[in-house]
VMD Tcl script that draws the C-alpha trace (Angstrom):
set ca {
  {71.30 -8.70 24.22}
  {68.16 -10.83 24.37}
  {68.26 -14.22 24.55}
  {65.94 -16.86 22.63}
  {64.35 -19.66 23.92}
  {65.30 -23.05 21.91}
  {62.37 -24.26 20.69}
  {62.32 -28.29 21.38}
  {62.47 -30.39 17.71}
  {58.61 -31.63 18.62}
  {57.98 -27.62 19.08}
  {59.41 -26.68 15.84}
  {57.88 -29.69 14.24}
  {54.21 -28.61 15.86}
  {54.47 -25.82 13.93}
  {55.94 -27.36 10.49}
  {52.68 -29.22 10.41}
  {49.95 -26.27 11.26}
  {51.69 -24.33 8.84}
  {51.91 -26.72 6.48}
  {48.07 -27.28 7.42}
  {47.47 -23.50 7.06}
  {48.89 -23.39 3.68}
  {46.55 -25.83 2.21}
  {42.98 -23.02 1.33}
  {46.00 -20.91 -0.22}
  {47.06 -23.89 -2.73}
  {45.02 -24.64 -5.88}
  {43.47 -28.06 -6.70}
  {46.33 -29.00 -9.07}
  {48.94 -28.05 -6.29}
  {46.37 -30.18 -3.96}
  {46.35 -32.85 -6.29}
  {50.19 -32.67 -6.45}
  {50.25 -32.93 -2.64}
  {48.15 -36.26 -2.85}
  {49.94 -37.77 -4.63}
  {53.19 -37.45 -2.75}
  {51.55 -38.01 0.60}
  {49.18 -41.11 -0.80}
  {51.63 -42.13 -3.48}
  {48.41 -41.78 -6.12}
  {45.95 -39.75 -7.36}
  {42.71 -38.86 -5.13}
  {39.47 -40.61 -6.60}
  {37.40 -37.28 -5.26}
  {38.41 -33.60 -6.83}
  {35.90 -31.84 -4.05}
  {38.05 -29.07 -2.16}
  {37.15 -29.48 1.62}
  {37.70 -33.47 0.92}
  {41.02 -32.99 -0.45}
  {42.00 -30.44 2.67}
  {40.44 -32.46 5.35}
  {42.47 -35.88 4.32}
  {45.46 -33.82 3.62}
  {46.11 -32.12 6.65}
  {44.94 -35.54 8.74}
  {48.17 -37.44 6.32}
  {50.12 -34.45 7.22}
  {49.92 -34.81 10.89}
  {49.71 -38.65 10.58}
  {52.96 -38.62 8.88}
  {54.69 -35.95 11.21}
  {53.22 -37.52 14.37}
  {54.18 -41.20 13.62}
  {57.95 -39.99 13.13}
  {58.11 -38.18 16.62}
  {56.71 -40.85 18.44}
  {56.97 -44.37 16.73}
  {56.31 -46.13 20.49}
  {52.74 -44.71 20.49}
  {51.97 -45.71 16.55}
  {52.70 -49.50 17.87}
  {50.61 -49.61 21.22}
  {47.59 -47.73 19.24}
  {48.22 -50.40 16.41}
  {48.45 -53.18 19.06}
  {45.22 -51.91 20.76}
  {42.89 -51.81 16.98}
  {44.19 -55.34 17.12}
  {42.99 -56.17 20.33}
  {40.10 -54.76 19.80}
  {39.11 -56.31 16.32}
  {39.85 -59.85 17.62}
  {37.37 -59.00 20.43}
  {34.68 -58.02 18.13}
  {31.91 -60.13 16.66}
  {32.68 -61.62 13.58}
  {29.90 -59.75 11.06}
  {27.12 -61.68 9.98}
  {27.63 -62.77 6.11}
  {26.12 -61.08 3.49}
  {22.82 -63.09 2.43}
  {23.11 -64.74 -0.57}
  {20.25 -63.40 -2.73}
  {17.65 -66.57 -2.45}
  {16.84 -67.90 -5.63}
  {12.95 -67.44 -7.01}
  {10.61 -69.96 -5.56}
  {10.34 -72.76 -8.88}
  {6.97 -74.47 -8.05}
  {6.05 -78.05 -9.58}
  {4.03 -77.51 -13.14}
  {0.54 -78.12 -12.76}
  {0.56 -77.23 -9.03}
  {-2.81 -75.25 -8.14}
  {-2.47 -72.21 -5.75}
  {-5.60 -70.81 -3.66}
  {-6.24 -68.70 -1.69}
  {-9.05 -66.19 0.49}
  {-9.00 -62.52 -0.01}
  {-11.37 -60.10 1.10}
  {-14.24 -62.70 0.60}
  {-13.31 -63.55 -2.79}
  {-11.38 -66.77 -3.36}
  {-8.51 -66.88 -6.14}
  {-7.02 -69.75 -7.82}
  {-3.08 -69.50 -9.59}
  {-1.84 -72.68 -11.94}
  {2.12 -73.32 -12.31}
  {2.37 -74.22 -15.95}
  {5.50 -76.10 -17.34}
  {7.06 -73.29 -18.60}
  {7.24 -71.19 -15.02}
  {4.81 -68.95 -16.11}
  {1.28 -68.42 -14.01}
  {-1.91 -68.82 -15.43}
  {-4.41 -66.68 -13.23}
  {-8.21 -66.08 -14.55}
  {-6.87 -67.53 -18.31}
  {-3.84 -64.68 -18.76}
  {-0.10 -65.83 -18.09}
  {2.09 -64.02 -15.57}
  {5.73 -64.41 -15.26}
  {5.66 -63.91 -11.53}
  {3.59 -64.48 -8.66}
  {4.29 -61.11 -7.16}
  {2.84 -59.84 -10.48}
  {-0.68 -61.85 -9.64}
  {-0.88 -60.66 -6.06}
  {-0.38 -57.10 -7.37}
  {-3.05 -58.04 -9.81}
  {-5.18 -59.16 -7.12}
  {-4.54 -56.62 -4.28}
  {-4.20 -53.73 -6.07}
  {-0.48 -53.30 -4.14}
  {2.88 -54.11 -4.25}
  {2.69 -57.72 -2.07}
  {5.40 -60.41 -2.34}
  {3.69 -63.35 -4.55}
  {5.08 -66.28 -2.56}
  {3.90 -64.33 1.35}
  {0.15 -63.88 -0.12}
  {0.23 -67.27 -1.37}
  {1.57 -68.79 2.20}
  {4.77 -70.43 0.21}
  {7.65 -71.01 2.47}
  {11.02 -72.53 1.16}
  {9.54 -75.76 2.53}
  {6.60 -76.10 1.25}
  {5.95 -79.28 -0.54}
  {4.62 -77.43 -4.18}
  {8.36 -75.74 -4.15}
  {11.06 -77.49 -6.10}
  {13.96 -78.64 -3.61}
  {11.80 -76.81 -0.77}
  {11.20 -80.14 1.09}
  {13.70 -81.24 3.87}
}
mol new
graphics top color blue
foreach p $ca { graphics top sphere $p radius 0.5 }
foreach p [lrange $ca 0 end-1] q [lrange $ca 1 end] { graphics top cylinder $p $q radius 0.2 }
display resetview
């Protein structure tokens, strides 16, 4: 007569989950899908295999190990809070800045490579460079260097300069 050994519930329940693990290359992607769903409570958003395994068996044991030991789920929740209130608040997102909008009939120069260049703001926020509109200064650096160069940093324009509309402070 041989006696077993009783396996301990958190034994037995070890080995629920890597088989239930194991099981998942043998299932099909609609049986995977299936198994989303009642594990996430909806549909999965990517239909790649290994994705689909990988967050499956990490619900799996996230569901199994939560039930066997609740007291751990509530210190490691109380520690991700105590460590997101001791984190750095992010920086905000930047706003994108709005265009530079220069006063009509302002006159831009400047120096380049011993040649000197001269823009003119017309009313309509156009640029009038050597007699041929441009919508954007970028466009007349590019014109002018030959490369892609931000309009308002060749020019020397800054946010406060006193040609740019609600730029002075």
């Amino acid at each position: 007569m041989t006696v077993e050994k009783q396996k301990s519930p958190k034994n037995r329940m070890s080995q629920s989950v890597l088989a239930q693990i194991a099981n998942l290359p043998s299932l099909n992607i609609k049986e995977l899908n299936a198994l989303w769903y009642k594990l996430y409570g909806k549909a999965p958003t990517v239909q790649r295999r290994p994705y689909l395994e990988g967050r499956l068996a990490y619900r799996i044991q996230e569901l199994e190990y939560a039930q066997v030991n609740p007291s751990l789920l509530a210190s490691n929740e109380a520690r991700i809070e105590k460590l997101t209130a001791s984190l750095k608040p992010l920086a905000k997102v930047q706003k994108k800045k709005e265009p530079f909008k220069l006063v009509p009939g302002t006159r831009l120069k400047r120096d380049f490579q011993g040649k000197s260049y001269e823009v003119n703001v017309q009313s309509d926020g156009t640029f009038e460079y050597e007699g041929r509109p441009y919508t954007s200064l970028t466009a007349v650096s590019q014109e002018i260097t030959g490369q892609k160069w931000s309009g308002p940093a060749f020019f020397g324009l800054s946010r406060k300069s006193e040609a740019v509309i609600g730029g002075r402070r």
